[in-house]
C-alpha positions as CSV (number, residue, x, y, z in Angstrom):
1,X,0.0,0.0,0.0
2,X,1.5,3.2,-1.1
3,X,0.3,6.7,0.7
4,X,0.6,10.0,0.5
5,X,-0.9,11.8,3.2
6,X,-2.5,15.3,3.0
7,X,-5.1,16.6,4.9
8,X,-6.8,18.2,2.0
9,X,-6.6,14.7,-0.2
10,X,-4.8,12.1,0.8
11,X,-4.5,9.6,-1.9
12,X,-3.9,5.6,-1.7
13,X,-2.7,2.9,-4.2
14,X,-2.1,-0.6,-4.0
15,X,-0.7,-2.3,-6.3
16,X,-0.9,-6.5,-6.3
17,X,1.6,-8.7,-7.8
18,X,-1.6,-10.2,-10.0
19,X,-1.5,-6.9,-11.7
20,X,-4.4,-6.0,-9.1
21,X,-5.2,-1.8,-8.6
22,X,-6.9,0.3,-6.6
23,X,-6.5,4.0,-6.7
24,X,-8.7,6.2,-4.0
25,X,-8.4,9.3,-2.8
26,X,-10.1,11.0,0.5
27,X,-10.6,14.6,0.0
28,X,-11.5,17.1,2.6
29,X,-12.2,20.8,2.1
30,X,-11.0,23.0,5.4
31,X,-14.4,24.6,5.6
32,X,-15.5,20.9,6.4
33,X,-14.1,21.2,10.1
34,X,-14.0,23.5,12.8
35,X,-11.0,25.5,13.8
36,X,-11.0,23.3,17.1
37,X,-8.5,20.5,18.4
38,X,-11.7,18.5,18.3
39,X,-12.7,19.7,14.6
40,X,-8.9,18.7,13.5
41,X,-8.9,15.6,15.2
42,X,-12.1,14.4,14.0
43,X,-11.0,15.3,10.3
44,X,-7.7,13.4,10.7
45,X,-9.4,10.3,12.5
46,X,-12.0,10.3,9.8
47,X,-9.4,10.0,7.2
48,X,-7.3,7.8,8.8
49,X,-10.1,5.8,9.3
50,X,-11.1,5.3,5.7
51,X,-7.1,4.2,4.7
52,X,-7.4,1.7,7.7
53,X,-10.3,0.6,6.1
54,X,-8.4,0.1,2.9
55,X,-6.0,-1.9,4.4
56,X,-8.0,-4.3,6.5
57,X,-10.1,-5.0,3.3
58,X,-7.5,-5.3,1.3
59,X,-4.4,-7.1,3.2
60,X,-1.4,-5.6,1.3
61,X,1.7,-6.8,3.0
62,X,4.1,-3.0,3.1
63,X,3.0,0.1,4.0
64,X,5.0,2.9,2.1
65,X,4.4,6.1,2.6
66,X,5.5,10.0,2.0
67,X,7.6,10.9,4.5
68,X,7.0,14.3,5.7
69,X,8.3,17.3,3.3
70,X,10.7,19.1,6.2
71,X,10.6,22.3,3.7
72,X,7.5,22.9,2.3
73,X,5.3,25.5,2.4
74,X,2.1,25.3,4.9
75,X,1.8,24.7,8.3
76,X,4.1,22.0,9.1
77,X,2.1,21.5,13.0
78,X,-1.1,20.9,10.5
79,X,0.9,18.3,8.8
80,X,2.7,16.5,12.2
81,X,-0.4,16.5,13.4
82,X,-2.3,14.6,10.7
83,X,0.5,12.6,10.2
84,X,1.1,10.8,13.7
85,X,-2.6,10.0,13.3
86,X,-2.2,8.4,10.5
87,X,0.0,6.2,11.2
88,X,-1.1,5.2,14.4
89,X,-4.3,3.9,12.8
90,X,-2.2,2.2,9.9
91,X,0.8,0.8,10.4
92,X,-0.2,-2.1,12.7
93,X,-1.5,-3.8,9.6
94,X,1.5,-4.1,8.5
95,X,4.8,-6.9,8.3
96,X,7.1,-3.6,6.7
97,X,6.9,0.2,7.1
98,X,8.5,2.9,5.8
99,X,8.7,6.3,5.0
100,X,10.3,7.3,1.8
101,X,11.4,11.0,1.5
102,X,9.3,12.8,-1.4
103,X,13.3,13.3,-3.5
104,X,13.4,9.4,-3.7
105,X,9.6,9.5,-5.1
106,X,10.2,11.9,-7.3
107,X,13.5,11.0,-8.5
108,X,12.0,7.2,-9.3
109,X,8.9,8.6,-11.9
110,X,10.7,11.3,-13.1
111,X,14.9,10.8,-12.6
112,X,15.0,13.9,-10.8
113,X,14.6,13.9,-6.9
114,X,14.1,18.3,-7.1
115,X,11.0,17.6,-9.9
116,X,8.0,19.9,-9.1
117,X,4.1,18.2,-8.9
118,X,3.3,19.0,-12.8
119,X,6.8,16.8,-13.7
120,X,5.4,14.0,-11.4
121,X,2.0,14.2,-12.9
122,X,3.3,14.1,-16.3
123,X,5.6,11.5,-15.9
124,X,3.4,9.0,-14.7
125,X,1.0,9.9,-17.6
126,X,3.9,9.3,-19.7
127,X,5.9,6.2,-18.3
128,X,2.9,4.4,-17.0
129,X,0.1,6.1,-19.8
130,X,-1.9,6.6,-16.5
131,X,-3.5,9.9,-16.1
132,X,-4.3,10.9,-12.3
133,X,-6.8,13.6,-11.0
134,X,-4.1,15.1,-9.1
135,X,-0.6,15.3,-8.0
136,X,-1.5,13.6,-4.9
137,X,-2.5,10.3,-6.6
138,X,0.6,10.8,-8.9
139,X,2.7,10.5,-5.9
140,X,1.3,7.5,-4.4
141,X,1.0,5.6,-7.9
142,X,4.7,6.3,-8.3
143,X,5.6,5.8,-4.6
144,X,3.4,2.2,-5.4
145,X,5.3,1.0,-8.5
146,X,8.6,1.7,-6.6
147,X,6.8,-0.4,-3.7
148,X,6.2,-3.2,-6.7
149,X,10.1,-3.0,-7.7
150,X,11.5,-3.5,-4.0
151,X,9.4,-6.2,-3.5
152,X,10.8,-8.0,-7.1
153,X,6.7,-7.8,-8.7
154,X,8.3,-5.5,-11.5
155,X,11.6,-4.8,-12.6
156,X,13.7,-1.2,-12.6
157,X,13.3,0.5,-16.1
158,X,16.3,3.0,-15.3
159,X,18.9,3.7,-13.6
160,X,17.9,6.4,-11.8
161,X,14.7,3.5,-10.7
162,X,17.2,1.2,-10.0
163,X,19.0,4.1,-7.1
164,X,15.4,5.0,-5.9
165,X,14.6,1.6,-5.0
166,X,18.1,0.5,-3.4
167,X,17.4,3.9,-1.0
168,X,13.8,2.0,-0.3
169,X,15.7,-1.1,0.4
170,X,18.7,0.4,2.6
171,X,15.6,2.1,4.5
172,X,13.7,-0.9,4.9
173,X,16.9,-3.2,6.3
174,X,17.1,-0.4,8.7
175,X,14.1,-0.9,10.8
């Protein structure tokens, strides 16, 4: 199960070795909640929820997902917050977790690990002829097919595939 967490859309894919997908994405407005630790928490739990959901229904055996972006813009306590909720409801139903820094995900679709959203979103329409709603569920398709390469289901296409998933590798070893 490949994630990428946002509290405005948080987008999951899973990808089976049968060739099996599911794409989903749980969007959320912020006039939806209140600007309360109880609003926020309810949002978060909510989504956190429906991705828990996803992965009790659906038994996928690793959990990767976008590790935070240390240097983006937006409220970086918005993004802790939702994030530790997250994956306290998740990653109990897993054998494997790990977070993979946003550089690795983007340097795996697109060979470079600086690439902007559009780049992402275009080179998964290109490499993979998928088109995605947004750059959200680019992220987690890409950051699923480098799941499908560490775990052997697909091969590398490229080099700079190849380095992307030896850093997923080295980061799995280490916990």
């Amino acid at each position: 199960m490949a994630v990428d967490a946002s509290v405005t859309g948080t987008a999951v894919v899973i990808l089976g070795p049968d060739g099996f997908m599911l794409r989903q994405e749980f969007k959320t407005k912020p006039a939806d909640w209140e600007k309360t630790i109880e609003g926020r928490m309810a949002r978060y739990d909510n989504i956190a929820e429906a991705v828990a959901g996803l992965a009790r229904k659906h038994y996928p055996e690793r959990l990767l997902i976008e590790d935070y972006a240390y240097n983006a813009k937006g409220s970086g306590v918005t993004l802790g917050e939702f994030g530790g909720v997250l994956r306290k409801a998740i990653v109990g139903y897993f054998d494997d977790a790990v977070e993979v820094p946003p550089s690795v995900i983007k340097k795996f679709v697109t060979g470079k690990g600086n690439a902007g959203k559009p780049a992402v979103v275009s080179a998964v329409a290109t490499r993979y002829g998928l088109a995605v709603a947004t750059d959200n569920e680019a992220d987690a398709f890409a950051l699923a097919k480098l799941g499908a390469v560490v775990a052997g289901y697909e091969q590398a296409q490229t080099k700079f595939q190849r380095e992307a998933a030896a850093t997923v590798t080295a980061l799995l070893k280490a916990v």
